[in-house]
N, C-alpha and C positions, 0 to 999 in steps of 0.2 A: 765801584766800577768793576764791571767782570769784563769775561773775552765774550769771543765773538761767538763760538760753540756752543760757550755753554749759555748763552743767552738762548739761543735757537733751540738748545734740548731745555730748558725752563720752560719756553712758550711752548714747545711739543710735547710736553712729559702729560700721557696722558691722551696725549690728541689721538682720535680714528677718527674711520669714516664715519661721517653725522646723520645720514639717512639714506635713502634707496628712496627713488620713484621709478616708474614707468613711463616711456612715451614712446610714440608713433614718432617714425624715423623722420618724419622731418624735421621735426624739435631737434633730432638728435646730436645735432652740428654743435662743433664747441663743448660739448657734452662729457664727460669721463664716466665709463664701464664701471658696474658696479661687481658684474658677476661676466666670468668667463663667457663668448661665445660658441657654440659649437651648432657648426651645419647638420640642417636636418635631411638635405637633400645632397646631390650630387650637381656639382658642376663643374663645363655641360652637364646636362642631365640627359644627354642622348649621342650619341655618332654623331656627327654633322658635319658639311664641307666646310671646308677653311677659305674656300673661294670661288665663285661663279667658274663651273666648267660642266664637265663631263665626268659621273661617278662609273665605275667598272667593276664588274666581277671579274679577277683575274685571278680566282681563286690562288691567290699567293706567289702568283709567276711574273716576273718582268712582263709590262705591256709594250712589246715592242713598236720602235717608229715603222712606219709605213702600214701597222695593220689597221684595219677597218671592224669599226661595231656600230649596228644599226641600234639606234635608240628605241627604247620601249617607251618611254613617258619624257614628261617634266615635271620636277618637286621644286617647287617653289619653298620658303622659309614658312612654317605654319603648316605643312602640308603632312599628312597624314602618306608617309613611305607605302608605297604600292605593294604586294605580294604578287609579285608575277616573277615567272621564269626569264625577261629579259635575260642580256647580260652588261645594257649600259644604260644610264638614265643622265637626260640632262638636268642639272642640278645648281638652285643658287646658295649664296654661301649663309649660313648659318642653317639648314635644309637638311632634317633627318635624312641619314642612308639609310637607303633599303637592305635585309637584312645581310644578303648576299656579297654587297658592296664593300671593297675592300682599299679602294684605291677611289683618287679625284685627279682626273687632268683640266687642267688650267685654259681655260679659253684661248692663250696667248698660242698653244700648242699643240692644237685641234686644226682640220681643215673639213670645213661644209662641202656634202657629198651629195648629187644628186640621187636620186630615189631609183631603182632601176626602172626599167619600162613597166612590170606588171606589179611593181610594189610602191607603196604609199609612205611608208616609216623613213623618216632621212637616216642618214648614213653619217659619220663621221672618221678620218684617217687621223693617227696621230704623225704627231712631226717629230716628235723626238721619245726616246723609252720612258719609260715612266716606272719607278720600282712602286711595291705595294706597300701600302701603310701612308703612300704618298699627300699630302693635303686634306688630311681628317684632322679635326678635333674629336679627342676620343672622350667618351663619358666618364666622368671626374679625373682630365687630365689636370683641372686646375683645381678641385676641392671634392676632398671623397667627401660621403656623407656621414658623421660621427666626429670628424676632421676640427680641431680646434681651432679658429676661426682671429680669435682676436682674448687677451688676458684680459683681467679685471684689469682698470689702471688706465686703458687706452683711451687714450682723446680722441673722439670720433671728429677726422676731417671728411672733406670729399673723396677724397678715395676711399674710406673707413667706410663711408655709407654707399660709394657703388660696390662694394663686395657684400657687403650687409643686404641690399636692394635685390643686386644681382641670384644671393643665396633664397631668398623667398625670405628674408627678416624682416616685419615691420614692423613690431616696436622692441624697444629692447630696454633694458633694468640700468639706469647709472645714478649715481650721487649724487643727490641734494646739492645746489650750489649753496656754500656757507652765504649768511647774509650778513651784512656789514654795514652799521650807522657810523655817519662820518660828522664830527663836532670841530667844524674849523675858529679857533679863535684869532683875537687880535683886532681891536678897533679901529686898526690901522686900515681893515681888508674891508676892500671896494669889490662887488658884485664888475665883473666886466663888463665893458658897455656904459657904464655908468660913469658919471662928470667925477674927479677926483678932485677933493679936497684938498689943503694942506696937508703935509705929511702922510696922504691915505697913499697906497697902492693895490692894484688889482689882484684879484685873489687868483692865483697861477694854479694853486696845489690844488683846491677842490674839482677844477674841473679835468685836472691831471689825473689825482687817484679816482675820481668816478671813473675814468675812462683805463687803469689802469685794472680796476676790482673785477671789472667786465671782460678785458684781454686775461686774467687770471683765471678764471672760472668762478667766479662769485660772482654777490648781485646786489648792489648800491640798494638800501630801503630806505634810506634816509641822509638830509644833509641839513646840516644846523650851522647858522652863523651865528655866533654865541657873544662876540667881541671881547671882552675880560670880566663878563660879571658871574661872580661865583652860582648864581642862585638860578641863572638863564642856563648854565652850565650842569647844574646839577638836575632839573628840571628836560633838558635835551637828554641825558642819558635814563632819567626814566622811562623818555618815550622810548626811545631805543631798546631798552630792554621788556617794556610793553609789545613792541610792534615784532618782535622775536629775535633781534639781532645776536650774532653768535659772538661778534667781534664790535666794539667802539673803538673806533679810529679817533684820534686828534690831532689839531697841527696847531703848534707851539705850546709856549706857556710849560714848558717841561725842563727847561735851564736851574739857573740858580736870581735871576733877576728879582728885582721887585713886584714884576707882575707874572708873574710864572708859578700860577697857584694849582696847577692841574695835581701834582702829585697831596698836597695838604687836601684837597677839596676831597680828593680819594678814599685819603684815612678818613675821613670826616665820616662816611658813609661806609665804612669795616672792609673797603676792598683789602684783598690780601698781594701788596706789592711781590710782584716776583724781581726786578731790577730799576736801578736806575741809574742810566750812565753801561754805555758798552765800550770796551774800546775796541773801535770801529771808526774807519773815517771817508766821507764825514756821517754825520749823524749822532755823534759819542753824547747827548745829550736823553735819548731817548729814556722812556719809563712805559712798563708794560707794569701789569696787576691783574690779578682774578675778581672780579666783580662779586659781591657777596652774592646777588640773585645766579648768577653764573656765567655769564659770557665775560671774554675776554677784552681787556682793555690796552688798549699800545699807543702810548703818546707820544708821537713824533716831534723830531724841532721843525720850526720854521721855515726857517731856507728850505726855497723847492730842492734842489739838489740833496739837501738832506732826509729831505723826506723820500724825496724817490728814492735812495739808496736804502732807508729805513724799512717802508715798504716791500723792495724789493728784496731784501736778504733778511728780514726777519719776520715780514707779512708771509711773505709767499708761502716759506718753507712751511708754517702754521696749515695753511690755503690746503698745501700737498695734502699734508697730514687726515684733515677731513673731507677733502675728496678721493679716496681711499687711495694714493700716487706712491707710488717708491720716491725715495728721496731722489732731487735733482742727481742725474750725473754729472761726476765733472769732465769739463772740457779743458785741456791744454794745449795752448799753442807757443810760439816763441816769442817772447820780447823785442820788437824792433830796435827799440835804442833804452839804453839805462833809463832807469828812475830811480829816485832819491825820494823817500818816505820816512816818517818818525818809526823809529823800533817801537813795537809792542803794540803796532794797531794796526787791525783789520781792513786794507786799504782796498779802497773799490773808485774805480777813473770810470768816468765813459771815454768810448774811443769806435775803433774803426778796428776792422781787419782789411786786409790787404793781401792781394795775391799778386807776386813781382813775376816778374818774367819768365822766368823757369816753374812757375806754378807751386808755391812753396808760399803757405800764409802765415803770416805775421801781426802778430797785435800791434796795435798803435795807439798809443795814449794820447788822449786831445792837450795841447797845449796849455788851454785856459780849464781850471776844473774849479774855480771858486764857489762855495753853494750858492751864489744869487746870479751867477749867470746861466741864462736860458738859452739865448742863440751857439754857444757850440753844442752843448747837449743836444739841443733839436736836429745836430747834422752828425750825431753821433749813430753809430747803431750796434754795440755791445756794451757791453759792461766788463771790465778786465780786472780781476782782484790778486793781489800781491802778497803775499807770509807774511804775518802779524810779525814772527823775530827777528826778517833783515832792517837796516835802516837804506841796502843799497841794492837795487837785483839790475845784473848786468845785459846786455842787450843777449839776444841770444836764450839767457834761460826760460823754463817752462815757466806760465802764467797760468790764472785761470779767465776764462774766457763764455759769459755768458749771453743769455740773450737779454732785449729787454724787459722778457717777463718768461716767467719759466715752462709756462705753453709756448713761446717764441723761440727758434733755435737760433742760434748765433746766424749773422750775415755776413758777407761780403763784398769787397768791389775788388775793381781790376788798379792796378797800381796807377 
């Protein structure tokens, strides 16, 4: 059994990023940046009002209340700025200034003037002064052009892609999502939906880490229900590594039992074991290997809870590594109350955070954390991990505090 580290640098050692594609930005959601972005344009890319009024030439002097300027035009948004001697133009907002134009009064602060008797152009008073500079968006107040935009690394969300959109970017270079076949064993495991037998139960984990490999940034290619026969098992990971998978997942069969043949069935076929056994809790079962043809193999325990904590602190960190990611950072928050853990293991609860009254968050460890129960987990929403060399950390000290997938950032409620 090794630690927790250096298990995570064994599956890393070696990892980068696995490929680069190309796509059109609306693929691009969920996506991780392969290569730096940088604006090729300005934005704005022009003068424009910040809101429906009146644009002025006040060639750089307070536009005092009470004076009056008769309008030359109206610019509408789209509209191609006038070149005329005016000195005011009514204007809507996102609506190039004409060149002259130095200032915007706000509709709220304007009063409509009748025309005089021999002239046609309306008139407008102001109501209150107005200094220059007032109510523009200036051209590349929010992104010069040359301007670095977003690092390799970045998870493209909805805002990632209205600035992306907004700059004139439509497709952009990110990272191959790793691909992942998943080989669930145990003849015990019932397809959901399905009438259960004696001693069968529903298979929890496969439709958990399919949905887990997808919130990471990877992509499910395959799922095999294998049940304990060495030959259907050995048979499912050639297709796997036929169909290109980078990663073979498994659940169970990875202890020391009688029917827990994953790791022999391994050597059988010249994989080269990197561990077996983390001390980690829970999960300390687990066994990962380098596959002779090449991808990587990590065989989880059984218990959902085991695996999801497998998954998540020694899949992911894998996931990072070939989707070209800097390592997770850490988060620390406080301890709400003691917990009591065995010395020498990598302890990972789900739980809660909590923000009490005075606005001050606190980790919360769930009460019930056995790997076969499902219902508090489902009402969890972090993951809180504790130092492998205390057996005691007191309420109050720093923890770490993650999300439940490492594209997910930690959450919280109100106390």
């Amino acid at each position: 059994m090794i630690g927790y580290h250096e298990a995570v640098a064994r599956l890393k050692d070696g990892a980068g990023r696995l490929a680069t594609q190309r796509v059109v930005l609306a693929d691009a959601v969920g996506r991780v940046l392969a290569d730096d972005v940088v604006a090729m344009f300005a934005l704005p890319p022009f003068d424009n009002a910040a809101m429906d009024g009146v644009a002025l030439a006040s060639t750089g002097r307070v536009a005092s209340a009470g004076s009056e300027w008769e309008i030359g035009a109206c610019i509408g948004a789209g509209d191609t700025p006038p070149q005329d001697d005016a000195s005011a133009w009514d204007i809507m907002t996102g609506a190039a200034l004409p060149a002259r134009a130095d200032t915007v009064v706000p509709v709220e602060r304007i009063d409509r003037l009748p025309p005089h008797v021999q002239e046609h152009a309306p008139r407008v008073r102001l109501l209150a002064d107005v200094l220059p500079g007032a109510n523009i968006r200036r051209r590349g107040e929010d992104v010069l052009p040359g301007q670095r935009l977003f690092d390799a690394g970045t998870l493209i969300d909805a805002a990632q892609l209205m600035l992306l959109a907004g700059a004139g970017i439509d497709r952009v270079e990110v990272a191959r999502r790793p691909r992942i076949a998943l080989l669930a064993t145990g003849r015990e495991i019932v397809a959901t939906g399905a009438p259960l037998p004696a001693g069968g139960i529903h298979d929890a984990t496969s439709p958990y880490l399919t949905a887990a490999v997808v919130a990471a940034g990877a992509e499910m290619v395959q799922v095999t229900h294998i049940g304990d026969d060495v030959a259907t098992f050995q048979a499912a990971i050639d297709a796997a590594v036929s169909c290109g998978a980078d990663l073979v997942l498994s659940t169970g069969a990875v202890s020391k039992g009688c029917y827990d043949f994953v790791p022999a069935a391994l050597e059988t076929r010249g994989a080269e074991a990197l561990f077996h056994g983390v001390a980690m809790r829970p999960g300390k079962p687990v066994f990962a290997a380098r596959l002779r043809e090449g991808p990587h193999f990590v065989g989880l325990p059984g218990n959902p809870l085991s695996t999801a904590v497998g998954f998540r602190f020694l899949v992911e960190p894998l996931l990072r590594a070939w989707l070209g990611m800097a390592p997770e950072p850490v988060r620390r928050l406080p301890l709400a109350m003691a917990c009591g853990k065995r010395a020498g293991l990598h302890a990972a609860f789900h739980g809660t955070l909590h923000c009490d009254g005075e606005g001050r968050l606190q980790a919360c460890i769930a009460e019930a954390q056995a790997s076969f129960r499902l219902l508090p987990f489902s009402h969890s929403s972090v993951w809180i991990t504790l130092p492998a060399d205390a057996d005691r950390i007191e309420a109050g000290a720093l923890v770490g505090v993650h999300g439940h997938g490492h594209l997910r950032p930690p959450t919280w409620s109100p106390a």
